[in-house]
N, C-alpha and C positions, 0 to 999 in steps of 0.2 A: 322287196316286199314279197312276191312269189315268184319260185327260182323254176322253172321249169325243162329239165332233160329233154333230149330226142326221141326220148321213149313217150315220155307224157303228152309230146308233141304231135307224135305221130297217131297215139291213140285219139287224143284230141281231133285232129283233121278228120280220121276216118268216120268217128263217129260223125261229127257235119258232113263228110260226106255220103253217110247214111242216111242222115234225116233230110237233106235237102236235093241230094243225086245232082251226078256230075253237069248237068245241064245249066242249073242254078248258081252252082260257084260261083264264075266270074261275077256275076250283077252283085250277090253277096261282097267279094273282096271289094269293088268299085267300090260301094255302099259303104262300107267298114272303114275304104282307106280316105273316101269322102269327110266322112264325119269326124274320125280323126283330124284329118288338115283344118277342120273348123275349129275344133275344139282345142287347137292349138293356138288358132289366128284370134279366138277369143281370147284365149290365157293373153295372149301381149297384147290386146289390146287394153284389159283389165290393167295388165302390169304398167303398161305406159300410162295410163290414167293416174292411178297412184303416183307413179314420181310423180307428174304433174302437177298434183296436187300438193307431194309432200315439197317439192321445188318450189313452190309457192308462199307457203307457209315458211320457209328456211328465208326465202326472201322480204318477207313482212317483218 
């Protein structure tokens, strides 16, 4: 989807770390790396719902 260099990368950080100065990072990353682990633990929970569902139907 979007391919991102070290170059793009590095600009990236620095501007966050202009707009939010080095003190605020970490709570930023936690926060970031938090919602990700949700937003994952949602996707398979969704995705196990479905088979169950469609495992259901297969067996009717």
């Amino acid at each position: 989807m979007f391919r991102f260099g070290m170059g793009e990368l590095i600009v990236i950080l620095l501007i966050i770390l202009l707009l939010f100065g080095a003190s605020r990072l970490p709570e930023i990353a936690k926060a970031l790396g938090s919602s990700i682990k949700e937003f994952k633990k949602a996707g398979k929970e969704i995705k196990s719902n479905i088979d169950d569902v469609t495992k259901e139907d297969e067996d009717s």
